[in-house]
N, C-alpha and C positions, 0 to 999 in steps of 0.2 A: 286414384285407385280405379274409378268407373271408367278412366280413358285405358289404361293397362289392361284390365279383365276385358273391355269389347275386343282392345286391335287385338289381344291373343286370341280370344274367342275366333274372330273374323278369321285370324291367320289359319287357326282350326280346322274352319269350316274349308277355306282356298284349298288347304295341305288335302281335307277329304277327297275334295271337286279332281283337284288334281293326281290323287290315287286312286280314286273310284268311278270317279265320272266320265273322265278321257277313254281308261280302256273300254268302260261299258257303251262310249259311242261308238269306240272303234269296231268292239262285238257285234254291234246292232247293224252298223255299216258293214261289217263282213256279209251279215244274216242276211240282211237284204238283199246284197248281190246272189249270195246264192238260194235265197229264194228265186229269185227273180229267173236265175238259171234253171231252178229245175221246172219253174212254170212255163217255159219256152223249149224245155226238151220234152214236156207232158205235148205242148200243142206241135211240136215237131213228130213226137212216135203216133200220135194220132191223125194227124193228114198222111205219116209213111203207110199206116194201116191202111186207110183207105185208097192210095195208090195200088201196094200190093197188092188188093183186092180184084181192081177196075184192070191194073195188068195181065192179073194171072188169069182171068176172064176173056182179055185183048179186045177189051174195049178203052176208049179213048176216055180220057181224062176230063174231066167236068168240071171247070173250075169255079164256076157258082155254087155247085155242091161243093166244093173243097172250102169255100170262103167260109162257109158256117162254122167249121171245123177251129177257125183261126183270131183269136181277139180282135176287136177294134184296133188302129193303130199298129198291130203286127204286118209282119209279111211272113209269107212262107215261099224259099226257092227250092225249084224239086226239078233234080235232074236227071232225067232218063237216057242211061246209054244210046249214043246213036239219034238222040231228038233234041230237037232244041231246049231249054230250060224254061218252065213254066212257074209267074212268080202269082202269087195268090195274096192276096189281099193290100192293105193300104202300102205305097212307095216309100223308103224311108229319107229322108233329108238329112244329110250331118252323118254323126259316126251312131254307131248302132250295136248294142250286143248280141251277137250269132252264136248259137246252139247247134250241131249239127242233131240229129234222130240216129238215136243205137239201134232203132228197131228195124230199120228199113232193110230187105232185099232185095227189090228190084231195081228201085234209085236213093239218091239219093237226096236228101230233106233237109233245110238247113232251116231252122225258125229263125226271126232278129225283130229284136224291142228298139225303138229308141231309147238311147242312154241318159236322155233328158228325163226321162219315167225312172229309172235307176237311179239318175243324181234327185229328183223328185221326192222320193221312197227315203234317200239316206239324210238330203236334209228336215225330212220331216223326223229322224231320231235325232238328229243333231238337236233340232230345235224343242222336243221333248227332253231328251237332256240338259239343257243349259238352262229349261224353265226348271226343272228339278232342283238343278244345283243352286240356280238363283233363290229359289224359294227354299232352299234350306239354309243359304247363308242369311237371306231375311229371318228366318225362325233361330238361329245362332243369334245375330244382332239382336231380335226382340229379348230372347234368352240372357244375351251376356246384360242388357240395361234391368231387365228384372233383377237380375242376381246383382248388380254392383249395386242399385238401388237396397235390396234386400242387405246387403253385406255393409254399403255405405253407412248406409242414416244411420245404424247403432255405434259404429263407431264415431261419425258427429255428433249422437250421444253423450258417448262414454267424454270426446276433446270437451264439449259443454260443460260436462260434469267435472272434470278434471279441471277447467277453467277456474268453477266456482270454487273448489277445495282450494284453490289457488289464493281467491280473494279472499278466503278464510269463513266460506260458509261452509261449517262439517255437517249439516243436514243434507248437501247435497247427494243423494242417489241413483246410481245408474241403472237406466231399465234394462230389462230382459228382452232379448231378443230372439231366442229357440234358437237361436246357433251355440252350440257346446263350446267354441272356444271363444267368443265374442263374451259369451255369458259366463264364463270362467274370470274373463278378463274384467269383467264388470264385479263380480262377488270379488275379488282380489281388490280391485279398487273401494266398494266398502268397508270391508273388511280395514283397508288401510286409511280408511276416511275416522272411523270409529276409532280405531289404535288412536292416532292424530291428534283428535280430539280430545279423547281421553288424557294424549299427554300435554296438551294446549291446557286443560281442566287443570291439570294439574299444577300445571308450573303458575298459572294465574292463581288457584289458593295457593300455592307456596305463595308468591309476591305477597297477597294483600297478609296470609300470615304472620308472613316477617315482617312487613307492615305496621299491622296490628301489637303484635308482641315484642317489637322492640324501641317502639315510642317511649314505654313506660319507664323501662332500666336507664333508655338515655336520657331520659329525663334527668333520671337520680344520680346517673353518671354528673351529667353536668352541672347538677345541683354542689357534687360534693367538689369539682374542679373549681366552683368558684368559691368552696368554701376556704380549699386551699388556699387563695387569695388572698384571704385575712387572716391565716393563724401567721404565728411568728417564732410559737416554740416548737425546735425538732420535732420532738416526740409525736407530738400531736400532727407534722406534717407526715410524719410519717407512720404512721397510724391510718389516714385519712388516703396517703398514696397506696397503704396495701390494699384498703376499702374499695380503692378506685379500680386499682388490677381483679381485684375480686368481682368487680361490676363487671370489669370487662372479660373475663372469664365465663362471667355466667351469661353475657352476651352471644360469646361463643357457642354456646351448651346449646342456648336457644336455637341456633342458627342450623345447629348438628342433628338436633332432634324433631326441629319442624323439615328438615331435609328429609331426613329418616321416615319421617310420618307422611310425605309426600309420595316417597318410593313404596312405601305399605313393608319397611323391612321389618324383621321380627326384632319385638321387644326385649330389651333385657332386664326381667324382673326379677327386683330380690327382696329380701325381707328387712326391709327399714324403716327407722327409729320416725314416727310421722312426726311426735314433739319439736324433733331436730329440724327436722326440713320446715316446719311451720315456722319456730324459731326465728331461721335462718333468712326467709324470706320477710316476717315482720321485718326483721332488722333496717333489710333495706325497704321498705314501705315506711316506714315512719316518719323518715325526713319530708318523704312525699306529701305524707298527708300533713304534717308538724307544719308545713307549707302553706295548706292548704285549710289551717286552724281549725284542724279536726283532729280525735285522737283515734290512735289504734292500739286494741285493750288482745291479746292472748291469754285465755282459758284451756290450761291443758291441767288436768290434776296430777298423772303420775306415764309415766313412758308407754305407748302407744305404736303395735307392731304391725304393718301390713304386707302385702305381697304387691310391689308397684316398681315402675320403673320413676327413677326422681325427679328427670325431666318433668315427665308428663303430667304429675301431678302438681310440680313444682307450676308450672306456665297455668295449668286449668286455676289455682289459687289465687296467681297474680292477674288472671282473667277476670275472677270474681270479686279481687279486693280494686283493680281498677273500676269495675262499674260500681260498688259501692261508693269510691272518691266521686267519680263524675256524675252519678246519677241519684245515689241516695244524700241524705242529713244528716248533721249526728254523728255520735261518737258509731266508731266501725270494731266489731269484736268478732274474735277466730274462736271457736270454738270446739275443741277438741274431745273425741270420746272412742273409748275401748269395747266394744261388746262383744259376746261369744263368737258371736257367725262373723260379721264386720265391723270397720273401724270408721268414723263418720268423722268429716272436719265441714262445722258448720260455718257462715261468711252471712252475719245478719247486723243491718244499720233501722236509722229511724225514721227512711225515708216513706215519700207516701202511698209506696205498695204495688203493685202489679195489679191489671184487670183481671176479671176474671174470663175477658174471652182472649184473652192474650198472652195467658198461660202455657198453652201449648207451641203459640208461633214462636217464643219469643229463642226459644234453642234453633229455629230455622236459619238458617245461613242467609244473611244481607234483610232480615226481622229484625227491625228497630224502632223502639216505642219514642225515644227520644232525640232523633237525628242523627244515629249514630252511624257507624258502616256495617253493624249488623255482622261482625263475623267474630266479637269476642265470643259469646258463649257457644254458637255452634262450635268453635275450637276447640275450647274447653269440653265440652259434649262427650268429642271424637275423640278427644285425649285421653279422658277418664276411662270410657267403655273401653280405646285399645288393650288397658290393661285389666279389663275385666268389668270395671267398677260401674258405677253410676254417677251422675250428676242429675240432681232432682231439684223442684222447687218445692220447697216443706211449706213454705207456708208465705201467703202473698201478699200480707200487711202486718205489722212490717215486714219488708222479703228477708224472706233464709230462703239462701242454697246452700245444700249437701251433698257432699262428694263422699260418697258410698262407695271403700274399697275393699277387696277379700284380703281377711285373715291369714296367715304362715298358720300350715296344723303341723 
């Protein structure tokens, strides 16, 4: 780019030299000559004067008085009818410019310069314009390295910065450079460094999401494939096959709705039975913990109404009944409750409690008290609030968490 902007510049500057600088020597070389012409027909009508003078008086001719009359270097030829020709001042050698005198009447006056003082006079415009022209293609050349300088570096910038988004650092930002479309191109490139990012953000919690959330079902999945293994009456295998398509179903669901929560699409909330969906999900927990020779107890008194989408509630419960398996004691009980304003499903075991300065981290995303990856309960969090609700910690020995959802009015 800096070699393109000089030779155009330079060619610029030639293109000027060669439309403005040529005729204004050839101008100056005209001017000269006829300066030079009329300074030789001035010392021409002034030696004619003073012949006319010396004649019309008929006296003879003085030619030391005439020579004052006449530059250094000049001559003056002055011919008188009838006398021989009287030349006054310096001999010229070589070719010479002669002038005759308009003014003369009684003879005739020829002034002549050497033409060396003529070519003299026009190479000195010649050489005043060429230093002109030189020194403006020098101020062009200084001109065009400032400006490709000026105009380069920010775009070696901007390729820098582009590099880095390359390697996968979106922090990188491109500087301003007070040129409007350099710096256009630069806010376009954050702008798209941000976008980027944001979608990089996202598709990495999608992964560790589905990650996180679908260890637990395949577990249960696999659990009941090997249970298959050992029955040997129909019924029961197949009983245990629908069980199994049902896991894998709600595998699906997961998949659907942690996608959906990825892309921030709007929820579909309606008003469903919480007992049912609690229900539904012990069912398959049970094996898990039956497993893990632990029991899991549901407390629901009588049918229990909210406004949730079943996903999201359904994933933030298996969020909270898997950290009670792997982190807490003790029998694990669901606790179900109807109230005016909201509808609260409690998730409290016999483990040995939360700190108290670790209350607040512990919903932080990749906060983990126990070695964990730290993204079940921010999930669950994000889940809950999308459809309005809450997830809280009640109480932090033994822990209850509560997922606090709005009422259908």
């Amino acid at each position: 780019m800096r070699t393109r902007l000089l030779v155009s510049t330079v060619g610029i500057a030639l293109a000027a030299v060669l439309v403005l600088g040529v005729p204004l020597g050839v101008v100056q070389a005209r001017r000269e000559r006829s300066t030079a012409t009329s300074r030789l027909e001035r010392e021409a009508d002034a030696v004619a004067a003073a012949v006319d003078d010396r004649l019309e008086a008929h006296k003879r001719l003085d030619p030391a008085r005439l020579r004052a009359l006449v530059r250094r270097g000049h001559s003056v030829t002055i011919t008188v009818p009838g006398r021989t020709a009287t030349v006054v001042g310096s001999p010229i050698d070589g070719s010479a410019l002669r002038v005759p005198s308009g003014a003369s009447q009684r003879a005739r006056v020829i002034a002549a310069a050497p033409m060396s003082e003529l070519s003299e006079r026009q190479r000195h415009v010649w050489l005043v314009v060429s230093a002109l022209s030189a020194a403006g293609i020098l101020a062009a050349v200084l001109l065009a390295l400032v400006q490709g300088r000026r105009l380069a570096r920010p775009l070696e910038r901007l390729a820098r910065t582009s590099s880095r988004l390359g390697t996968g650092d979106f922090s990188a930002r491109a500087a301003h450079s007070r040129v409007p479309e350099i710096d256009a191109v630069a806010q376009a490139l954050d702008a798209s460094a941000v976008r980027i990012a944001r979608l990089i953000g996202r598709e990495r919690e999608f992964s560790a999401n589905v990650s996180h959330q679908l260890r637990t079902p395949l577990t249960g999945l696999r659990l009941r494939l090997e249970e298959l293994g050992t029955l040997h009456d129909r019924d029961e295998i197949a009983h245990e096959v629908e069980r199994a398509l049902d896991q894998t179903d709600r595998l699906e669901r997961t998949i659907g709705e942690l996608l959906a929560a990825s892309r921030g699409a709007d929820r579909d909330l309606r008003s469903l039975r919480l007992d049912e969906l609690v229900a539904e999900h012990a069912a398959g927990w049970r094996p898990i913990f039956a497993g893990a020779g632990r029991r899991l107890v549901v407390g629901a008194s009588s049918p229990v109404m909210a406004l949730v989408s079943a996903g999201a509630v359904g994933q933030a419960l298996d969020v909270l009944l898997e950290n009670a398996l792997r982190h807490g004691a003790g029998p694990v009980a669901v606790l179900l409750e109807g109230l005016d304003d909201e509808a609260r499903i409690s998730v409290l075991d016999q483990g040995p409690g939360i700190p108290e300065q670790a209350r607040a981290a512990i919903f932080e995303r990749g906060s983990s008290l126990a070695g964990g990856t730290g993204v079940g309960l921010s999930l669950a969090r994000a889940l809950v609030e999308a459809d309005g609700g809450r997830l809280v910690l009640a109480e932090r020995s033994p822990p209850r968490f509560e997922i606090r959802l709005r009422v259908p009015r």
